[in-house]
C-alpha positions in Angstrom: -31.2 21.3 26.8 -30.1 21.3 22.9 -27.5 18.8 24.0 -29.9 16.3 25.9 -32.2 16.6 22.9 -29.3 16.3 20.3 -28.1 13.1 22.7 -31.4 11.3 23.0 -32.2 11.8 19.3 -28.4 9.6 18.8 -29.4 7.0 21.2 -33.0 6.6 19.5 -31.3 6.3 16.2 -28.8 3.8 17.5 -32.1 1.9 18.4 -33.9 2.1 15.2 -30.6 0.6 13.9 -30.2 -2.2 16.4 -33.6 -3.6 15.6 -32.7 -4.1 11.4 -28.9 -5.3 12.6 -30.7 -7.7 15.2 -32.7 -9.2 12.3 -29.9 -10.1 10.0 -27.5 -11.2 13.3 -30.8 -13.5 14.6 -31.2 -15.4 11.3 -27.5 -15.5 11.3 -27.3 -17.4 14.9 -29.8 -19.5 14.1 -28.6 -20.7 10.6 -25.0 -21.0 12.3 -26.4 -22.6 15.8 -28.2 -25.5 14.2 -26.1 -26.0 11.1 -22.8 -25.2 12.2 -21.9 -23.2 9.0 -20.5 -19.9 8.9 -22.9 -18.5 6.1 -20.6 -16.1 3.5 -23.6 -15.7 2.2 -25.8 -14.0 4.3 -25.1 -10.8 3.9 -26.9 -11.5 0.4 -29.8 -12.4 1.9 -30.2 -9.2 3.3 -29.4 -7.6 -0.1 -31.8 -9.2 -1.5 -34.8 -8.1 0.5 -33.9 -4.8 -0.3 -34.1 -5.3 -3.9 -37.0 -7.1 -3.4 -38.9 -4.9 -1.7 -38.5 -2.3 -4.0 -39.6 -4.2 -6.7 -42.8 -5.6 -4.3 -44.0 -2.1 -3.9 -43.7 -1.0 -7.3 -45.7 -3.9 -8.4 -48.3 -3.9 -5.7 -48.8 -0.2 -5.6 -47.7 2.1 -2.0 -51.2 2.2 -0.5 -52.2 -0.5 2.0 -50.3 -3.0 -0.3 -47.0 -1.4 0.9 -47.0 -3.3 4.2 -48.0 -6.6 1.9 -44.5 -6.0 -0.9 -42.0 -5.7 2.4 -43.7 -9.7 4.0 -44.1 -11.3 0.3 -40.4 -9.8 -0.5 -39.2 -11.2 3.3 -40.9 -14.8 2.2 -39.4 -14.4 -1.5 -35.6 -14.2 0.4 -36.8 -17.2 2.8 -37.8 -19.3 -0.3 -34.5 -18.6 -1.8 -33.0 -19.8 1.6 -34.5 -23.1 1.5 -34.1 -23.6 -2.4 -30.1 -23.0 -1.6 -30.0 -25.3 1.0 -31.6 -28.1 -0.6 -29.6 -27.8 -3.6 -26.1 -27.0 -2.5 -25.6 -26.7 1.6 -26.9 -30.3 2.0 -24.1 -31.8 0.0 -21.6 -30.3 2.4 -23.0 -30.7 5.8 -20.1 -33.0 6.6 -17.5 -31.3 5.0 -14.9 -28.7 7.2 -16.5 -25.7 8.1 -13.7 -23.1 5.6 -15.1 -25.3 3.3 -18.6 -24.7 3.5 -17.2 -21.1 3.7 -15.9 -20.8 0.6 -19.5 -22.6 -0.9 -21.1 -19.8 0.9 -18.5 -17.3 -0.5 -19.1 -18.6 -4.2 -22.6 -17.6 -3.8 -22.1 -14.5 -2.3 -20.6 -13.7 -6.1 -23.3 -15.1 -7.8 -26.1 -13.9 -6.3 -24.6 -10.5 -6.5 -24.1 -10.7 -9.8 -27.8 -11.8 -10.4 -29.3 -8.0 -8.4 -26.6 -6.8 -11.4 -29.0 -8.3 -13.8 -32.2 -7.7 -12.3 -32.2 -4.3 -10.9 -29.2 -2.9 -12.8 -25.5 -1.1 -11.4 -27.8 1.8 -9.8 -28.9 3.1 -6.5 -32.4 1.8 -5.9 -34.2 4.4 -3.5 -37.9 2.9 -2.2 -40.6 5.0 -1.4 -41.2 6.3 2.0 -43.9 3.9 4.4 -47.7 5.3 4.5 -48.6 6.8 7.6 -45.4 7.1 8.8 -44.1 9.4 6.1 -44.1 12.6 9.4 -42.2 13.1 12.3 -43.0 12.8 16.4 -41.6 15.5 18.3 -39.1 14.5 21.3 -37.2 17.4 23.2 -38.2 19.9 21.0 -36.3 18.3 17.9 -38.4 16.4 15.3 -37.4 12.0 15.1 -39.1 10.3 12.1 -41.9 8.2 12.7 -40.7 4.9 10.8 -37.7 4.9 13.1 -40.3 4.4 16.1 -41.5 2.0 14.3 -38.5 0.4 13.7 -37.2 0.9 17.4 -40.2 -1.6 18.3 -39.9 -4.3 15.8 -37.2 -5.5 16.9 -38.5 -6.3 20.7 -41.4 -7.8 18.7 -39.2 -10.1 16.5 -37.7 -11.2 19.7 -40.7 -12.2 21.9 -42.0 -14.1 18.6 -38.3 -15.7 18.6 -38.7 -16.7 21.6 -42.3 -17.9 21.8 -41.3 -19.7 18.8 -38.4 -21.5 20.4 -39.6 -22.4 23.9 -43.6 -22.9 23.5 -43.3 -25.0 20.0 -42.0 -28.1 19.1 -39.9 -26.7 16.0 -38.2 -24.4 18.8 -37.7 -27.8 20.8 -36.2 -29.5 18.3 -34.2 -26.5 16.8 -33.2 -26.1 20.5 -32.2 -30.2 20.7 -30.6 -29.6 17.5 -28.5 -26.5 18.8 -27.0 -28.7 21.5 -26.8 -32.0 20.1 -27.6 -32.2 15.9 -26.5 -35.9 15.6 -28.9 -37.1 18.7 -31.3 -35.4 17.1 -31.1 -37.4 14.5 -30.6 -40.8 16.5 -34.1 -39.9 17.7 -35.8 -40.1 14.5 -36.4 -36.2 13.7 -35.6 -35.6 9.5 -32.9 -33.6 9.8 -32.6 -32.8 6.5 -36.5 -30.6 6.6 -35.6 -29.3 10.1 -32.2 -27.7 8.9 -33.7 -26.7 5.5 -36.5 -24.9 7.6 -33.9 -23.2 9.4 -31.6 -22.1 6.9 -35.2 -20.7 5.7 -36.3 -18.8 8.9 -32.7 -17.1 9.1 -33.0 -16.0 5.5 -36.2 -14.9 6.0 -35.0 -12.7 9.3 -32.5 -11.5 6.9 -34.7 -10.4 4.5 -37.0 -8.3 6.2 -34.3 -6.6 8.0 -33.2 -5.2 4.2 -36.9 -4.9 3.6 -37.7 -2.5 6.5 -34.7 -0.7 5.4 -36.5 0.4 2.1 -37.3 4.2 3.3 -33.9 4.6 5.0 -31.8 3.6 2.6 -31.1 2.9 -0.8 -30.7 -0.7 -2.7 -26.7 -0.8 -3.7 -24.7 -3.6 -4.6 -22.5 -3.4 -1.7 -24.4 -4.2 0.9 -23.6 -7.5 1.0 -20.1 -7.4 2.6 -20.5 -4.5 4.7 -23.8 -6.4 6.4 -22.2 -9.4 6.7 -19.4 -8.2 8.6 -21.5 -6.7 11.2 -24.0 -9.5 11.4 -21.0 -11.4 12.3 -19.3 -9.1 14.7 -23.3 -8.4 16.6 -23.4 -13.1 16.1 -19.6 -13.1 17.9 -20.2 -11.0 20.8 -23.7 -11.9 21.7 -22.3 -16.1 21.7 -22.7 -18.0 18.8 -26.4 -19.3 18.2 -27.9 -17.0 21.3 -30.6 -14.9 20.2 -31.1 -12.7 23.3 -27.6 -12.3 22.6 -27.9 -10.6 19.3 -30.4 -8.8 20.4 -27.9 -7.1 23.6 -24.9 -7.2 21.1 -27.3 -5.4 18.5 -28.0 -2.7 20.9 -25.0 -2.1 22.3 -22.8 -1.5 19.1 -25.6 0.6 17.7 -25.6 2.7 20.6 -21.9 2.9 20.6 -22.0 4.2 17.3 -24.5 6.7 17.9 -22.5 8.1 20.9 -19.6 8.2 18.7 -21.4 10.6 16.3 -22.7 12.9 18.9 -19.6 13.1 20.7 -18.2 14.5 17.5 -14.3 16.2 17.2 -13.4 16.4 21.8 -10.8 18.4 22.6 -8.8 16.2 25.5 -5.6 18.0 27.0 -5.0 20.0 24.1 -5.2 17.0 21.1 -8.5 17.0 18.9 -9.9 13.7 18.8 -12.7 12.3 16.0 -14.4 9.9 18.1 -17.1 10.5 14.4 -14.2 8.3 12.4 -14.5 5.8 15.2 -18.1 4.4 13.7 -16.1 2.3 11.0 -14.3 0.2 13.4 -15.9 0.7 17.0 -17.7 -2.7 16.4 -14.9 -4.7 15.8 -13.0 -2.8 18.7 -16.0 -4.1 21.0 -15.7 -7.5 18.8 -11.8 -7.9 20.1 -12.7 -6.6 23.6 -15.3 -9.1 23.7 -13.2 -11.9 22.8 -10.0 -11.7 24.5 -12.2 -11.2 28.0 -15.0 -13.7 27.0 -14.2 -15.7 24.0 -18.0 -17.4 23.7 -19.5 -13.9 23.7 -21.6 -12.0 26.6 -24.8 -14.8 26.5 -23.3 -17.4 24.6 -21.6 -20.9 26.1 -18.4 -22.4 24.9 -19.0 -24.7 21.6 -18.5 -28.0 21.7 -15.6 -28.9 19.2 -17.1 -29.2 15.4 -17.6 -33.5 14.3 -17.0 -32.0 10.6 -13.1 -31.8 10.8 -12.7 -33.7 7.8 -10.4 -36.5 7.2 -7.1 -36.7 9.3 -3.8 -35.5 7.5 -1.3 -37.4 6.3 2.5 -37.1 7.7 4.3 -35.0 5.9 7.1 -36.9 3.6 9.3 -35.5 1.2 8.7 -34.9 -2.5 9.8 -38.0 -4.8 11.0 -37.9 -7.8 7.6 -37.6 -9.9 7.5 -34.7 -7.4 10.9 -33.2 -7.9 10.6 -33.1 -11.8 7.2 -31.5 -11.5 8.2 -28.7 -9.3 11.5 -28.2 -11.8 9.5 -28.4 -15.1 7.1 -25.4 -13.6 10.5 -23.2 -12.3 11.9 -24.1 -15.6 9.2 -22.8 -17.1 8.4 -19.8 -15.0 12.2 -18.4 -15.6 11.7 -19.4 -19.7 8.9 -16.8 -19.7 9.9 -13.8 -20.2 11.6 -15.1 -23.3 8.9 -17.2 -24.1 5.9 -14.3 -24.0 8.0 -11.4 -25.7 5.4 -10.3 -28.0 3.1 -10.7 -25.0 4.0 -8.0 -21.9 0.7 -8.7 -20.2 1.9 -12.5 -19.7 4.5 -11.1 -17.6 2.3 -8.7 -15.7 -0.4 -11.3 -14.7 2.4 -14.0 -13.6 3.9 -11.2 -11.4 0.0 -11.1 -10.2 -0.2 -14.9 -9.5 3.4 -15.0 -7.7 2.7 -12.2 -5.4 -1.2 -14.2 -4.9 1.1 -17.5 -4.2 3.1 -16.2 -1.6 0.3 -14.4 0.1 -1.2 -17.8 -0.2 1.7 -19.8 1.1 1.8 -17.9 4.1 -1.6 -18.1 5.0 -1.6 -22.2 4.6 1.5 -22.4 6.7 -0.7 -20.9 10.1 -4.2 -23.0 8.3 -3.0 -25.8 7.4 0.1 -27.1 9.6 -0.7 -24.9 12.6 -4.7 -25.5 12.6 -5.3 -21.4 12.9 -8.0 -19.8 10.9 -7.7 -16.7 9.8 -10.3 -14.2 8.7 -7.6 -10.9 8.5 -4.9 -12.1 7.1 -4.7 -9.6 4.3 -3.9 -7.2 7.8 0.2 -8.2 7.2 -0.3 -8.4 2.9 -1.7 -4.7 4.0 0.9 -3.6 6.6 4.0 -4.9 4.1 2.4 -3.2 1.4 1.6 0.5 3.8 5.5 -0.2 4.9 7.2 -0.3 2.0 5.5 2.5 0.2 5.7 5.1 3.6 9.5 4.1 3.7 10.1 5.1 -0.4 7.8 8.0 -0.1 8.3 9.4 3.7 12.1 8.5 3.9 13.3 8.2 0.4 14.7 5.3 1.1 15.1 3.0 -2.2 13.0 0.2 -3.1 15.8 -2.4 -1.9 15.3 -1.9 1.9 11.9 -1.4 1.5 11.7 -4.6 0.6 13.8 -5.8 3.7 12.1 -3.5 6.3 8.3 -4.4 5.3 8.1 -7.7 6.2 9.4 -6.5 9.4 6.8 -4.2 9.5 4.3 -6.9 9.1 5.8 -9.2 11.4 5.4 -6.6 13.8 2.0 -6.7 13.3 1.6 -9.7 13.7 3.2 -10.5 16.9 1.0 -8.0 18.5 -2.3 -9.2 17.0 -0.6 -12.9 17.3 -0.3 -12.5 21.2 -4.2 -12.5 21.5 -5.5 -14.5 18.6 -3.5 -17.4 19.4 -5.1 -17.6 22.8 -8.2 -18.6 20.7 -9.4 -21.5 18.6 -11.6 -22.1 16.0 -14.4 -19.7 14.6 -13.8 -17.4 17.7 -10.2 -17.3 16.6 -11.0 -16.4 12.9 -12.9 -13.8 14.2 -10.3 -12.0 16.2 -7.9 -12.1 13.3 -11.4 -10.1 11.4 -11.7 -8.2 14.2 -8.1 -6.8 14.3 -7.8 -6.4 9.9 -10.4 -4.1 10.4 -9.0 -1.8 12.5 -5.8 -1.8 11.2 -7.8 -1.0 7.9 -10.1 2.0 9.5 -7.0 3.4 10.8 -5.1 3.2 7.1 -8.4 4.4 5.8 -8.8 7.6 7.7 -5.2 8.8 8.2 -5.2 10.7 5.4 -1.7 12.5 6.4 -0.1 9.3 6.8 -1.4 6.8 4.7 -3.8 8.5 2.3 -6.7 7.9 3.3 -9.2 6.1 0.8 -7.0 8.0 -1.8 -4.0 5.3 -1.2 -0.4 6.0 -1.7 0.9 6.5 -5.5 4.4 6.8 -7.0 5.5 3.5 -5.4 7.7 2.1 -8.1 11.0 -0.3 -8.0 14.2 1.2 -8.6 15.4 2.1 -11.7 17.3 -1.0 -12.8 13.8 -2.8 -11.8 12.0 -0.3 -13.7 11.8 -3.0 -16.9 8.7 -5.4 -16.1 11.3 -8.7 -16.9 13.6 -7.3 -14.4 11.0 -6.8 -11.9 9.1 -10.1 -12.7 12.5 -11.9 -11.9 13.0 -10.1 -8.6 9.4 -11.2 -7.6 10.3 -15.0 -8.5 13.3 -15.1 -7.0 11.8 -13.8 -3.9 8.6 -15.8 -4.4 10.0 -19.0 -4.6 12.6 -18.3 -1.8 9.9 -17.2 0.4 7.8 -20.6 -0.4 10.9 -22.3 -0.2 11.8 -21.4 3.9 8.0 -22.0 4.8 8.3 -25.7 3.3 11.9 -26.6 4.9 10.4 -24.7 8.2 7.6 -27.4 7.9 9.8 -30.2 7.5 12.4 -28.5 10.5 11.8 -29.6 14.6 9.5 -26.7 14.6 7.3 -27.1 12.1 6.7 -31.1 13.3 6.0 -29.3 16.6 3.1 -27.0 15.0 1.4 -29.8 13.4 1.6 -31.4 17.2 -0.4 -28.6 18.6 -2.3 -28.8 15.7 -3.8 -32.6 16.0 -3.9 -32.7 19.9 -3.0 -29.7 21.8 -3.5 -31.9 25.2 -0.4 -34.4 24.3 1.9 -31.3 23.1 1.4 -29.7 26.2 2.1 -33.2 28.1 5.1 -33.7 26.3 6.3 -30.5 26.9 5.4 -28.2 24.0 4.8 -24.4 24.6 1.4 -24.5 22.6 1.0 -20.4 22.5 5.0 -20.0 21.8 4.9 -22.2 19.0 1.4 -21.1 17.6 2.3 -17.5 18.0 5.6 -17.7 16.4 4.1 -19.8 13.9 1.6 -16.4 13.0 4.5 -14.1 13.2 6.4 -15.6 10.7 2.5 -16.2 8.3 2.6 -12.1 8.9 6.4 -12.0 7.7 6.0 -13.5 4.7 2.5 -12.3 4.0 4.3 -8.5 4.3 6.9 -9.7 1.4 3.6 -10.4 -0.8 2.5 -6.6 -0.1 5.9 -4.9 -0.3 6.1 -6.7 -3.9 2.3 -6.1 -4.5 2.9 -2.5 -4.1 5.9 -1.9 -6.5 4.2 -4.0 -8.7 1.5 -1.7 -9.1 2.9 1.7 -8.1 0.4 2.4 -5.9 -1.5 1.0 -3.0 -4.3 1.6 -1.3 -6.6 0.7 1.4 -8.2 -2.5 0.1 -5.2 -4.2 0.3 -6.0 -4.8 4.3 -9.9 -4.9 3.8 -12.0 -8.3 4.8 -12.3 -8.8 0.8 -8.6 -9.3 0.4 -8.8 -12.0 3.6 -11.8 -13.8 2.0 -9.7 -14.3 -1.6 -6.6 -16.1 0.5 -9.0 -18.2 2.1 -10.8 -19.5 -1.5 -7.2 -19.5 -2.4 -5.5 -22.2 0.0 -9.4 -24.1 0.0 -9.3 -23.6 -3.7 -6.1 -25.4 -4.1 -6.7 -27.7 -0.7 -5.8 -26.8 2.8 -4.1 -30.6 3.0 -1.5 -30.5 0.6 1.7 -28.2 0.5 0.7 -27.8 -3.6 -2.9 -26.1 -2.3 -1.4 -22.8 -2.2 0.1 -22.6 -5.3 -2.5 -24.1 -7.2 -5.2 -22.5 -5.6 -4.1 -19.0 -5.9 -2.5 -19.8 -9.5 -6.2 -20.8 -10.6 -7.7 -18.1 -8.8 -5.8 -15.5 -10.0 -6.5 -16.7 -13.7 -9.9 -17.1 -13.4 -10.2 -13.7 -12.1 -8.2 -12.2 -14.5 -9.8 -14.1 -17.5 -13.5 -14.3 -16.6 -13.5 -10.4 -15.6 -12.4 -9.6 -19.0 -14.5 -11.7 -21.1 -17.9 -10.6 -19.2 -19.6 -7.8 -17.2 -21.1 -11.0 -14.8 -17.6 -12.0 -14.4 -18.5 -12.6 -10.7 -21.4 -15.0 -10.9 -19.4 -17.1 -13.8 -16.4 -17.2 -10.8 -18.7 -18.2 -8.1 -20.1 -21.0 -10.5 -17.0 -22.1 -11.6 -15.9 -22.3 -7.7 -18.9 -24.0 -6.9 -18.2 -26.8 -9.7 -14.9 -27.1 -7.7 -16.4 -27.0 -4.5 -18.4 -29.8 -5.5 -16.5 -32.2 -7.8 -13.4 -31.7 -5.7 -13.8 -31.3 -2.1 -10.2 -31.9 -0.9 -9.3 -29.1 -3.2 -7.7 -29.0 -6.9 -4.2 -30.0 -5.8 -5.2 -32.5 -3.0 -7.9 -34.2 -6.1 -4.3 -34.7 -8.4 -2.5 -36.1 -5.5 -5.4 -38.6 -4.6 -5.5 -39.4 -8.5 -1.9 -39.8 -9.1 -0.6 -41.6 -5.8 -3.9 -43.8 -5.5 -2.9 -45.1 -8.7 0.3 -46.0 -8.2 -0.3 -47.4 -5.0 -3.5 -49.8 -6.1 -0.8 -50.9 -8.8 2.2 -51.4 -6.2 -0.5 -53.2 -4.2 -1.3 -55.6 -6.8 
């Protein structure tokens, strides 16, 4: 009987959950459905009505005005919704979608940084809801009362969803727009009010799922990411832009969670198994599952292909001489430095910094960029190179210089496994798997603490001794660096790499002309994961020590503003992108505690002034100049 009680106590837990996740994941689908942006930002959102409801309730007072601080801080977060979109989203409505990501990203920095100001760097705990402070009794064990509550909201929210979508004409014309944004407009409906209202009703949904979350947990400046990542896993698997879909997908990764708890440590033919560590990553295992059987989610429909592609790419051509003296006046330059900065060691330790960030970069462009794959887990083969090379110095004793042969291999590995189902994807669903697959490889370096770590990490990774000397090893990296950018720009100009940017403008004539679309596109993400595992192997004896960030989301997100950063449509991108990055980072973090919101700004300014990125703006300036004058 204790274990039927102890078991329906999990599965009424994993419902009070669901309703708070289905909140977030509903404003999520709608914002995404009508929109068609993949909102970074989100996540904040939710973070915010947190924060705001504390401060609601303080200032109203706990009594009856309780109820009052959670709406007016759920209408607060809504307002802040619409005041983003009208400022910032509606310059980039027609802009690619990673583009509007990494608009959404910068703000996920900024507004972060602004709860830092508000509320402060600590916990933020809200007092408990009046009359529902006790418990109910069920089975003889006691549940609380707010999570009965909570368990019913989220029914509620749905039926007013869906009243609000079939019986109104918003929900027609939110429904119109879902389907078919730019007849919507042909019709005469202001687009421009009916997405703002939107992008405020999914803010709002967001916001009162932190609010209700006042009594159960505490205000922290992490939430953002972590609530973001399972909005978008519950958004995936329920289909893109389905609400009753969210709702199912809410439920059922709740519940699976709370059957993982209550199954506990289960002894199966002798071997112990924690099916308790399995709640970090069971949602993205359901997440893959989902998409390789059912790639538009269980109640979702496949999307029509996204208008906002952005401008065609050029052909490829090879570097002329303006080119060619540029990229020999920075190698010039880059092998002057150690001489150059000798009174200045830190010089040398940041540049190491920005190479490894370039050829992490590089080799995410090559499968973005020239093979059309998004990818939201990269950082899975930065993370496996970095994991192989220190287990092989530590585990083995083998020495640092086949280390740094055998982790790429390690990565690549990875890669071809994970490969094999992403590339049978496109799109957002395909970004998605590549999350969904960095986060378990991630949970599973976070919690084998005998093999990896754990959350401790690995220490006592360093080079070998006659790399010991931070010149020596800064040569190393740029030798290896620029080799490693080197064979992903003459693979690019190679048979193969004109094949990948085939697949990539019209799969249909590749495959008619008798390309193997998945060979090429999975080959193409093997050898991403290769050279992304050389980035981590020379990451990790960089540092001396590695731990399990390196694979997390985070790591993923900053390749991504990286390659957009520096432009997605020029082979520069990388470079630049992830050399400015890396700078900013470094520099803005040490001049001020709000280093993030200062980086978000200065991203948005970017975002903004140069929307084919930094390196792709130069190239317009430079080559549109000198082809007005050879046209004159």
């Amino acid at each position: 009987m204790d274990a039927v009680a102890s078991f329906v106590a999990q599965l009424l837990n994993g419902l009070a959950g669901a309703s708070s996740l289905f909140l977030v994941a509903a404003g999520l689908s709608l914002i995404f459905g009508v929109t068609r942006i993949v909102n970074f930002a989100h996540g904040s959102f939710y973070m915010v009505g947190i924060y705001a409801a504390y401060s609601a309730v303080a200032w109203i007072g706990e009594g009856p005005g309780y109820w009052a601080g959670l709406v007016l801080a759920a209408v607060a977060v809504g307002v802040l919704g619409a005041l983003i979109e009208i400022l910032l989203l509606r310059r980039i409505y027609h802009a690619p979608e990673l583009f509007q990501l990494l608009a959404t990203f910068a703000l996920v920095l900024v507004i972060k940084d602004a709860a830092l100001w508000l509320w402060g760097p600590e916990e933020l705990l809200g007092p408990r809801a009046p009359g529902l402070r006790g418990s109910v009794p069920i089975l003889g064990r006691q549940f609380p009362s707010y999570d009965l509550f909570l368990i019913v909201v989220g029914p509620l929210v749905l039926g007013l969803l869906w009243l609000l979508l079939t019986r109104t004409r918003f929900g027609t014309l939110v429904r119109a727009a879902t389907q078919d944004r730019e007849m919507v407009g042909a019709l005469g409906v202001n687009q421009a009010w009916l997405f703002t209202a939107v992008f405020a009703l999914g803010a709002m949904l967001a916001g009162l799922g932190g609010a209700l979350q006042l009594p159960r947990e505490p205000a922290n400046l992490e939430l953002d990411l972590a609530t973001i990542g399972a909005a978008f896993v519950v958004v995936v698997v329920g289909g893109m832009g389905s609400i009753p879909g969210a709702y199912v997908a809410a439920l059922l990764i709740a519940e699976l969670k709370a059957i993982c708890i209550w199954l506990g440590v289960v002894e199966i033919a002798g071997v112990s198994i924690s099916f308790s560590k399995l709640t970090l990553v069971v949602e993205f295992l359901v997440m893959a599952v989902v998409l390789v059987v059912r790639p538009w989610g269980l109640m979702g429909r496949p999307q029509a292909p996204s208008r906002n592609a952005g401008a065609a790419e050029a052909p490829l051509r090879a570097p002329d001489r303006l080119a060619k003296a540029a990229i020999a006046a920075v190698v010039l330059a880059l092998f002057a430095l150690p001489a150059l900065s000798s009174q200045s060691p830190y010089v040398v330790i940041l540049t190491i910094d920005i190479l490894v960030a370039v050829l992490f970069a590089a080799s995410l462009h090559f499968i973005m960029g020239p093979g059309g794959m998004h990818s939201f887990g990269h950082a899975a083969y930065f993370g496996l190179g970095a994991y192989g090379a220190a287990i092989l110095l530590r585990a083995t004793g083998a020495p640092m210089e086949i280390a740094l042969i055998a982790a790429p291999l390690i990565a690549a590995v990875g890669a071809l496994v994970f490969g094999w189902f992403c590339v049978r994807l496109s799109g957002v669903y395909l970004a998605m798997l590549t999350l969904a697959f960095a986060q378990i490889a991630w949970a599973i370096v976070y919690q084998w603490d005998a093999f990896t770590g754990g959350s401790n990490g690995l220490t006592g990774v360093w080079p070998s001794a006659w790399f010991s000397d931070k010149r020596a090893y800064y040569a190393l990296t740029l030798a290896l660096v620029l080799a490693g950018v080197f064979v992903l720009r003459r693979i690019l100009y190679a048979p193969f790499g004109y094949a990948m940017r085939a697949v990539r403008d019209s799969t249909l004539r590749a495959d008619a002309i008798g390309i193997d679309v998945k060979r090429v596109q999975w080959v193409a993400f093997v050898i991403g994961g290769l050279v992304a595992g050389l980035a981590g192997a020379l990451f990790a004896f960089s540092k001396g020590s590695i731990s399990p960030e390196t694979l997390h989301v985070a790591k993923s997100v900053d390749g991504l503003v990286m390659v957009l950063l520096g432009g997605v449509q020029t082979l520069a991108g990388p470079v630049v992108g992830a050399t400015l990055f890396t700078w900013l980072h470094d520099s803005v973090a040490r001049s001020t505690e709000y280093w993030r919101a200062m980086l978000g700004g200065i991203i948005l300014i970017l975002v903004l002034l140069f929307p084919q990125g930094v390196a792709g703006f130069v190239r317009q300036v430079v080559y549109g100049r000198r082809e007005a004058k050879g046209g004159s």
